[in-house]
N, C-alpha and C positions, 0 to 999 in steps of 0.2 A: 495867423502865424505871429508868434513875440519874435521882437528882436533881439539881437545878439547882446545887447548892453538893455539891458532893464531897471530896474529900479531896483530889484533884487539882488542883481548882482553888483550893482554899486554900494546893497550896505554889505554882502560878503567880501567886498575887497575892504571896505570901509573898517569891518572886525576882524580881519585875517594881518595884521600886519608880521612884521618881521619877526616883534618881539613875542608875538601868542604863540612861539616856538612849532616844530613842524609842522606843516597842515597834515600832513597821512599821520602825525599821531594822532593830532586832535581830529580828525575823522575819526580815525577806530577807535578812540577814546567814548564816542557820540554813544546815545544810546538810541537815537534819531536814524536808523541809515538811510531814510527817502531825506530828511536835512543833509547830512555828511555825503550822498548821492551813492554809496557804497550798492554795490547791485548782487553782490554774494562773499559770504563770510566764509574760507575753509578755517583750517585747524591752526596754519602757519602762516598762512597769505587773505589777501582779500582782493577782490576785485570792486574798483569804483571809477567811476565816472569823470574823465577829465574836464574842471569847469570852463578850460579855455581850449577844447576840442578844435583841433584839423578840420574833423568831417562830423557828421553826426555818428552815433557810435563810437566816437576815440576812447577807447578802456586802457586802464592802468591796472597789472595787476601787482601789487604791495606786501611786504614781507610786512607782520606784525614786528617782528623785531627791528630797533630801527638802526640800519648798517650801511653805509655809504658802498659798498660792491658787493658784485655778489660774492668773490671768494670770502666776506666776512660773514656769512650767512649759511648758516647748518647743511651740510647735504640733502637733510630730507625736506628744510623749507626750500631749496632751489627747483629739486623736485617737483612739490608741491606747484612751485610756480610756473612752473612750465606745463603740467598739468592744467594750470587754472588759466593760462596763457591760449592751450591747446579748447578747453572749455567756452572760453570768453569768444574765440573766433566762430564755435561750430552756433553756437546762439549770434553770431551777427551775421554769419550766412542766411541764418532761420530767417531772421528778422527783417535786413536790409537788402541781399543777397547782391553783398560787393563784389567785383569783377578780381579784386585780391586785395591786400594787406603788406602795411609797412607795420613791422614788429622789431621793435626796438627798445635798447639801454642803453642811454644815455650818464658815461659815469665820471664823475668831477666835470670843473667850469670848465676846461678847456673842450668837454664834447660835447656841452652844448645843452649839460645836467639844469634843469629848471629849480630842482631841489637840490639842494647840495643835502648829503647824508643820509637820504632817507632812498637806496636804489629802487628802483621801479620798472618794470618792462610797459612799454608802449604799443597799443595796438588798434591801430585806425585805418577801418576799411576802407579801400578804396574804388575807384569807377573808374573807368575809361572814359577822358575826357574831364575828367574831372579837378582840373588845373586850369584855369583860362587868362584874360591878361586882369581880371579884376583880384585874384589871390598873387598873379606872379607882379604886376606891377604896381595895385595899390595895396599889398598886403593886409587883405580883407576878405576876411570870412564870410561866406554867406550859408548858415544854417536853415533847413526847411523847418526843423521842429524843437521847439522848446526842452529844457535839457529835462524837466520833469517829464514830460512826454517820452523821451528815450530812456530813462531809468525805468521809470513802466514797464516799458517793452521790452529792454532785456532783462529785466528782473523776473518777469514773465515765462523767459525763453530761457533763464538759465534753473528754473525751478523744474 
C-alpha cells in the first residue's frame, strides 16, 4: 500500500501553485488524463479524480467551461453534469460498493469552495463506520489504495 503523501505528490503540489492558474483547466487542458487523473471525458463536463480525496473513490465531476456557479453554466452542461454526477456514482457502487454518498457543491469561500471559480460537484462514497477518532480528531486520512490504482478502476467501470 503507498501512502497518502508520496513523493509524487509532493512534486504535484510543488508545480501546481496558485499562479499555474485553475488546476481543472489545466487538467482538461492535459493531453495526459492517467497524469491530469480525469477518469471520463463527456461533451460539456469531465469527471476526475480528487487528488486530496475524503475516501478512496472521491470524484469530481467539472464543467469544461470555467464558471464559478452553476446558474453561470449552460442548461445543457448542468445537465450534462448531473448525468455524469448520476454515471460517476453507478461505477463506484460497481467498484467499491459504498453503503451511500455525500454529493456535493460547494460554491464561493464562504461554503467551503476549495477552487474558487471553477464549480464542481463532489462525490465520495461512503461506509458505515467509516469516521473514527483518527479523521474526526487527528484530521487524517487513511487511504487503502494508491490514487493510480483507483483511476484504474473506475476508468474501467465507467468505460
Amino acid at each position: 500500500m503507498k501512502h497518502l503523501w508520496s513523493p509524487w505528490r509532493m512534486k504535484y503540489i510543488e508545480k501546481h501553485t496558485k499562479d499555474s492558474g485553475c488546476v481543472f483547466c489545466v487538467a482538461q487542458n492535459q493531453t495526459d488524463d492517467n497524469e491530469s487523473l480525469i477518469a471520463f471525458r463527456g461533451g460539456r463536463a469531465y469527471i476526475i479524480l480528487n487528488r486530496y480525496p475524503y475516501a478512496s473513490g472521491h470524484l469530481m465531476v467539472v464543467p469544461f467551461e470555467h464558471a464559478a456557479s452553476l446558474e453561470d453554466v449552460e442548461e445543457s452542461t448542468r445537465a450534462e453534469m448531473m448525468e455524469l454526477t448520476t454515471r460517476a456514482m453507478k461505477a463506484l457502487r460497481g467498484v467499491y460498493h459504498p453503503h451511500g454518498f455525500n454529493v456535493g457543491v460547494n460554491i464561493g469561500e464562504a461554503a467551503g469552495a476549495g477552487v474558487l471559480g471553477h464549480v464542481h460537484i463532489h462525490i465520495v462514497p461512503r461506509w458505515n463506520g467509516d469516521t473514527n477518532f483518527i479523521s474526526t480528531l487527528g484530521d487524517v486520512r487513511v487511504l487503502p489504495e494508491a490514487l493510480e490504482d483507483t483511476l484504474r478502476r473506475v476508468q474501467a467501470a465507467l468505460s
